[in-house]
C-alpha positions in Angstrom: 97.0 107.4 83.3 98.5 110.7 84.5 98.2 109.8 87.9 99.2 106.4 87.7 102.4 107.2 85.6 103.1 109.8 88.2 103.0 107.2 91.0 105.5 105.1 89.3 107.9 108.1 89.1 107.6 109.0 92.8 108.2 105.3 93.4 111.6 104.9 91.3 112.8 108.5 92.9 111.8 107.2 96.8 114.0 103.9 96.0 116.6 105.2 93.5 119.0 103.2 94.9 117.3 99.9 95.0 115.4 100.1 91.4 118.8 99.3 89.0 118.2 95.8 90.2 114.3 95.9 88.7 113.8 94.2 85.7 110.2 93.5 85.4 106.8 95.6 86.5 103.8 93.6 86.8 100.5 94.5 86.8 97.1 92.9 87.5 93.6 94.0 87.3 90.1 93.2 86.9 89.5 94.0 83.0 89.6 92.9 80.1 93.6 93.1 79.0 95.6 91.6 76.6 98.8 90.5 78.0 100.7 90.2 74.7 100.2 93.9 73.7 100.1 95.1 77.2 96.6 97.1 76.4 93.5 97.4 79.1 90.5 97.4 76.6 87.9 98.0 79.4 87.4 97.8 83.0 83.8 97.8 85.1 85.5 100.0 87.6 87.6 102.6 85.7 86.0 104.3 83.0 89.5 103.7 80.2 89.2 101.9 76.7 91.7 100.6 74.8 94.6 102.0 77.0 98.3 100.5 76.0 99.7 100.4 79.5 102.4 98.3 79.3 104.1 100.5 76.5 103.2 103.4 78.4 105.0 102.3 81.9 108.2 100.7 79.6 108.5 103.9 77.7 108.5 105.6 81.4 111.0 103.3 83.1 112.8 101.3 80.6 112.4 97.8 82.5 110.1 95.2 80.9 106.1 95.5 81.8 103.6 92.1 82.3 100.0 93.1 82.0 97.0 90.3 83.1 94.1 89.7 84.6 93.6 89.3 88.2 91.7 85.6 88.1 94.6 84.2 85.6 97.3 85.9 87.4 95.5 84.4 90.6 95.3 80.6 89.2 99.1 81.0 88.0 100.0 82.2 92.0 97.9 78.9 92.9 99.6 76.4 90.6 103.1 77.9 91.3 103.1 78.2 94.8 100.0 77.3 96.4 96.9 75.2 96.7 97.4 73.3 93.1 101.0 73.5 93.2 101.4 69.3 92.9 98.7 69.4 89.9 98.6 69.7 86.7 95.1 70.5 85.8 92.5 72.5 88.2 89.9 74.7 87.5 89.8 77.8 89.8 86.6 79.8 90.8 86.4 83.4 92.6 83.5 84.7 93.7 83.7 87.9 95.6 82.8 91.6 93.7 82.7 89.6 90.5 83.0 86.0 89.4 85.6 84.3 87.3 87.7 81.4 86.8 90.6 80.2 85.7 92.1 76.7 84.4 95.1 75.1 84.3 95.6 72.3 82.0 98.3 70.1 81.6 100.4 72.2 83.8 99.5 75.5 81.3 97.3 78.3 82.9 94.5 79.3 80.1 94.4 82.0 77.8 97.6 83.6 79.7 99.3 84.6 76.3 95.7 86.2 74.9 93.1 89.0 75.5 90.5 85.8 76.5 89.1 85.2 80.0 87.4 82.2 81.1 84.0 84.6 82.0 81.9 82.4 83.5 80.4 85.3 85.4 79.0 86.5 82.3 77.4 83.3 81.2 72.9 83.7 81.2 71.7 81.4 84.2 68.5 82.9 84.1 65.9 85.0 82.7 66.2 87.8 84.9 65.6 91.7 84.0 68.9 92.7 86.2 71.5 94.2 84.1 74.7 93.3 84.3 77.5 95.6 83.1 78.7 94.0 80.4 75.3 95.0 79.3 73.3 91.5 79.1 70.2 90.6 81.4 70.6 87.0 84.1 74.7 86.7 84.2 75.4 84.4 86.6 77.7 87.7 88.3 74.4 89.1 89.3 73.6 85.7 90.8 76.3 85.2 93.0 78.4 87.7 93.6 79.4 88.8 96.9 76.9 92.2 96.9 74.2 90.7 94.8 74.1 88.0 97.5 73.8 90.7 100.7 71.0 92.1 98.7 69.6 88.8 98.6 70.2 88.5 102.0 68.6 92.0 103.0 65.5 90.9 100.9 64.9 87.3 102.5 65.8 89.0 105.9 62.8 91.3 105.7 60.8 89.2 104.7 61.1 86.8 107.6 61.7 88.8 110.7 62.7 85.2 112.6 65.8 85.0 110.9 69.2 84.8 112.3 69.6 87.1 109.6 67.7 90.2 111.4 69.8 89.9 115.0 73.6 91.5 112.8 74.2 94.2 110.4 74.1 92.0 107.4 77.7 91.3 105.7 79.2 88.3 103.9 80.6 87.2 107.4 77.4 87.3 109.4 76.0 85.3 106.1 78.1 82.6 106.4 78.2 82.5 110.1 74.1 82.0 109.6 74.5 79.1 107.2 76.5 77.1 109.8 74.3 77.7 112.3 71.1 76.5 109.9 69.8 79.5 109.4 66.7 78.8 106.6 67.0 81.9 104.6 71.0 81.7 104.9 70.8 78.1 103.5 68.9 79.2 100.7 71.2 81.4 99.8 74.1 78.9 99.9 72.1 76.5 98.2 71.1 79.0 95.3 75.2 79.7 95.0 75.9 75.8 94.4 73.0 75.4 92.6 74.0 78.2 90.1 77.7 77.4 89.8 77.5 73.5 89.8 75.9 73.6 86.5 78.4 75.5 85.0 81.5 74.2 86.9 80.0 70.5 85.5 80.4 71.5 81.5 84.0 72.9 82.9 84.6 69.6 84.3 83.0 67.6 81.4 85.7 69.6 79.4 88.7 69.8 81.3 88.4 66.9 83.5 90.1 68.4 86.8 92.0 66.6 89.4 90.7 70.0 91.9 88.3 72.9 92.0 89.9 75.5 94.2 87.3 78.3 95.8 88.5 82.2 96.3 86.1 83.7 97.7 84.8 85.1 101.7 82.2 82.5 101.3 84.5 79.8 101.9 84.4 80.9 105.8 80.9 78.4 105.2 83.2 76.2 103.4 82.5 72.8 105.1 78.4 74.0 104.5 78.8 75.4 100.4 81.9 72.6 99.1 79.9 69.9 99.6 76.4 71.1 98.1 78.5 72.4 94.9 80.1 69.2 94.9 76.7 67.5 94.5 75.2 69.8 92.1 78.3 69.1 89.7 77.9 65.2 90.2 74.4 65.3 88.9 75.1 67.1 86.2 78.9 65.8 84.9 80.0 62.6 82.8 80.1 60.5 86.6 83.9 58.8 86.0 84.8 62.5 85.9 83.2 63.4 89.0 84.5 60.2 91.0 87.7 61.6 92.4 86.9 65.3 92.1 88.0 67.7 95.1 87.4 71.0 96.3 89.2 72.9 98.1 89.7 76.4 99.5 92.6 78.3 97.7 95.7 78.6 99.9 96.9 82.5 98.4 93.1 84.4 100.0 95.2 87.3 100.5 97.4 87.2 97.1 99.5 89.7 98.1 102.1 90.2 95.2 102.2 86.2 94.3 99.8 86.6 91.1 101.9 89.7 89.9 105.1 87.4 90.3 103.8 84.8 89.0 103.8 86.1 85.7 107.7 87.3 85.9 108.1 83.8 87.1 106.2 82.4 83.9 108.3 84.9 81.8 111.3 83.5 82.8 110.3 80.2 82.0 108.7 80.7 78.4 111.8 82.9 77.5 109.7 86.2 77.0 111.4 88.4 79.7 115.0 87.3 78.6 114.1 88.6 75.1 112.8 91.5 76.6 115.9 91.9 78.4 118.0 91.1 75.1 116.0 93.5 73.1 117.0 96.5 75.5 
């Protein structure tokens, strides 16, 4: 905290001149936050608990502080400016170090006023003695995540040395390259992903009834390979007038950039929160 309050500091000194127009800080990370109080509770990568950041960065620079989590912040970025931004209800996947979603429903993003996250990554898709870290056994995260998947990969590729898989250094892009060219082990990997996540997305679908699915995540460089085999493993499991019209697509913000953190001064200005926060001082 220290460090990170320190970093603000030498920011405001650097652009003294520039920062009397700031009126918001936003903030988003991969934890589990509550955006109301402005407190991290926990994180996989930093070792912090119960941390109230936003009060701690307000008290430090008087302007008002936004606090979420990177997947909602992500889906509001989408629906406001990018892929989704003509729809009013889409469900939003990322798979890359972790796996999450996000939903928007009648033009609302989920849970963005509450400590909840849609977690599918820590749904049980199998009985499997891997731990994850939120300290249950067969999360669909350990599945299908972005490293979990090169190990996969590493594994299948030594244990069949005629694989595309053996001729490149083995990395998310060399994976994906191997599925288009029909690599077996490669499209056994691809098929385990949209096998995996099509049962879940289909409950989320059965649910929510989505107009789009949009897809963050490097595996989408084997887009035209993994969209359509999720896309059939939701249709046989989903209510089918649900599934007749349903779309997937890659998201348009890969590299966000600071559209998720604006987002949520954008969606303070509309719900009113950041005018009272301006009111109050």
């Amino acid at each position: 905290m220290h460090h990170f309050l320190a970093a603000i500091d030498t920011f405001f000194q650097r652009y003294q001149s520039r920062v009397e127009r700031l009126t918001a800080i936003s903030i988003t990370m991969n934890a589990i936050v509550d955006p109301i109080s402005g407190v991290i509770y926990s994180s996989p990568y930093y070792a912090i608990q119960d941390i109230p950041l936003a009060d701690k960065i307000q008290e430090k620079t008087g302007v008002a502080v936004f606090l979420q989590h990177s997947v909602t912040a992500w889906t509001m970025a989408e629906s406001l400016y990018g892929a989704a931004k003509n729809n009013t209800d889409i469900l939003q996947i990322v798979i890359d170090d972790i796996v999450g979603a996000g939903v928007v429903t009648n033009g609302k993003t989920l849970h963005s006023n509450s400590h909840s996250a849609v977690e599918i990554g820590h749904t049980k898709v199998i009985d499997s003695q891997t731990q994850c870290y939120c300290g249950a056994k067969g999360c669909l995260e350990t599945e299908i995540s972005i490293p979990q998947l090169i190990k996969k990969a590493q594994h299948l590729a030594q244990e069949n040395p005629t694989s595309i898989l053996n001729q490149y250094p083995i990395t998310v892009e060399t994976l994906c390259d191997a599925v288009l060219i029909g690599d077996k082990q490669a499209l056994d990997i691809i098929n385990l992903v949209a096998q995996r996540l099509g049962f879940i997305l289909a409950v989320m679908v059965n649910i929510f009834n989505p107009q789009k699915i949009l897809i963050g995540s490097p595996l989408c460089r084997a887009k035209s390979a993994l969209f359509p085999l999720i896309l059939s493993s939701i249709q046989h499991h989903v209510l089918p007038r649900y599934a007749h019209n349903l779309v997937i697509e890659e998201t348009e913000l890969r590299n966000k950039g600071t559209l998720p953190a604006a987002s949520l001064v954008k969606e303070a200005l509309y719900n009113g929160s950041l005018l009272l926060e301006l009111m109050q001082g």
